[in-house]
C-alpha angles and dihedrals in degrees: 000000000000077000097071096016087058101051086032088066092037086064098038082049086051095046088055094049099043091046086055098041084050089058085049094056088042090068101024110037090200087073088069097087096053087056096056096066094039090053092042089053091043096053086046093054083045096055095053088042079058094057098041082053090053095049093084098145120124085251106032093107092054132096120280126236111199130191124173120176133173131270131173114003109065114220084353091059091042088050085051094052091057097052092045083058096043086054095047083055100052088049091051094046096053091046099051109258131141118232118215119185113227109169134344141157127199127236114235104236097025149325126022141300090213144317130203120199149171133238110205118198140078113309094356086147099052078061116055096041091097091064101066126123129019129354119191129201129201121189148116104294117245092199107051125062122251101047088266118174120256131203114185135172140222140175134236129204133181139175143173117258109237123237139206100274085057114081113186113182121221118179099211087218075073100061131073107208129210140199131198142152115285123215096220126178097263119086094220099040087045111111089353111100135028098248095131108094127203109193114183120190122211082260103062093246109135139195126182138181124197102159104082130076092218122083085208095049085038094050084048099048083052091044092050085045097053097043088058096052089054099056090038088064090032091052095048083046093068090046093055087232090114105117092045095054105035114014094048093064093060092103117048092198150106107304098034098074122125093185136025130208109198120180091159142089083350130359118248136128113198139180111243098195130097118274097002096117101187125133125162140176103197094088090163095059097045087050085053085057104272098153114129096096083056092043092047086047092053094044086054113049091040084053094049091048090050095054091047086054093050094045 
């Protein structure tokens, strides 16, 4: 609640000031130019009260887990799944929000076979729900000879972090479990002991945990994961929103796709989904974390979709 009634008084306090710094201008004209940067922070405070507004799910307030691994595109895919992640946690970084490791494995030549990770912060969620399903990259490769051009996938997954209200039964009959090494941060424990836990439900649904020295802390972190993907599907279930968000990523391949990166033979990044309007030039920003245009698109257009239902 301190989320929306905080930013809401911030806005009633900024309509005061700049009211009153308007009747000053009206009488003195070298008041003008104080009032330009206290109405362009205003309309920017208004414009994230307006998402936060917009960000009206059962779970859109809750911490995000995000996992993003590479499809089509072999040591190309696994490098762009590295700098996805790199540019989800610059993102994360200039909008305030902590960054907790909870699985990754590193791809041998170069980038990564997948991370999961946790964003940890008020409506990190709402958020990164726009982010969910392909992304695809086009660009010169780095890694092959002759300059070719290079177009990889990789997939993007987010959901919410349960918390304690929520209460998602798993029989553990229903669960295989399984150990490996974990690479953890020390030299000596690296590759030495099975600390890294797989658990796989009936269903197919996985969650593994790598981070932690520890086979227990690792088991839970798996366990928290897994539970989160089930209510994930069982929620869109219930929306009926089940085959766009997960079927469709079945396939991490040309045609899937809900955003393009493209650095060659032109730069533009664009959303590929209906009635998310968003194109930019500007590729470099948006890989340093430059998102918000993309995220406000999405919100939109998903709020505007949700009243016409209702309606």
């Amino acid at each position: 609640m301190n989320a929306i009634l905080k930013p809401y008084e911030g806005l009633k306090r900024a309509e005061a000031d700049l009211a009153a710094m308007a009747e000053l201008a009206a009488e003195d004209a070298s008041f003008e130019a104080e009032i330009e940067p206290v109405l362009a922070a205003a309309e920017q405070d208004l414009n994230a009260f307006e998402l936060k507004a917009m960000m009206s799910g059962k779970q859109d307030g809750a911490n995000a887990v995000v996992t993003i691994k590479p499809g089509a595109g072999g040591t190309e895919a696994c490098d762009w799944t590295a700098m996805l992640y790199r540019m989800y946690v610059r993102w994360a970084q200039a909008h305030g929000f902590k960054i907790e490791d909870v699985d990754e494995e590193a791809n041998i030549e170069a980038g990564l076979q997948y991370v999961t990770f946790k964003l940890v912060g008020e409506y990190a969620y709402g958020y990164m729900q726009s982010e969910i399903g392909v992304h695809r990259l086009v660009r010169i490769s780095p890694f092959g000879d002759g300059g070719t051009r290079q177009t990889s996938f990789a997939a993007v997954d987010v959901m919410p972090e349960l918390d304690d209200t929520i209460v998602i039964e798993v029989n553990e009959k229903e669960l295989i479990m399984q150990t490996f090494c974990s690479g953890g941060p020390g030299g000596q424990h690296q590759n030495k002991t099975q600390s890294g836990v797989r658990l796989i439900h009936k269903s197919g649904v996985r969650g593994e945990s790598r981070t932690e020295r520890s086979q227990p802390k690792n088991y839970n972190n798996a366990l928290a994961l897994l539970k989160s993907r089930l209510y994930a599907i069982e929620e869109q279930k219930r929306l009926g929103d089940i085959a766009n968000r997960y079927d469709a990523k079945g396939e991490i391949a040309f045609g899937s796709q809900i955003r393009s990166y493209v650095m060659q033979p032109y730069t533009l990044v664009r959303d590929e989904r209906e009635g998310v309007e968003v194109k930019s030039p500007a590729i470099m920003a948006t890989l340093d974390g430059d998102l918000d245009e993309f995220m406000q698109a999405y919100l939109r257009h998903k709020t505007a979709k949700l009243n016409k239902v209702k309606k």
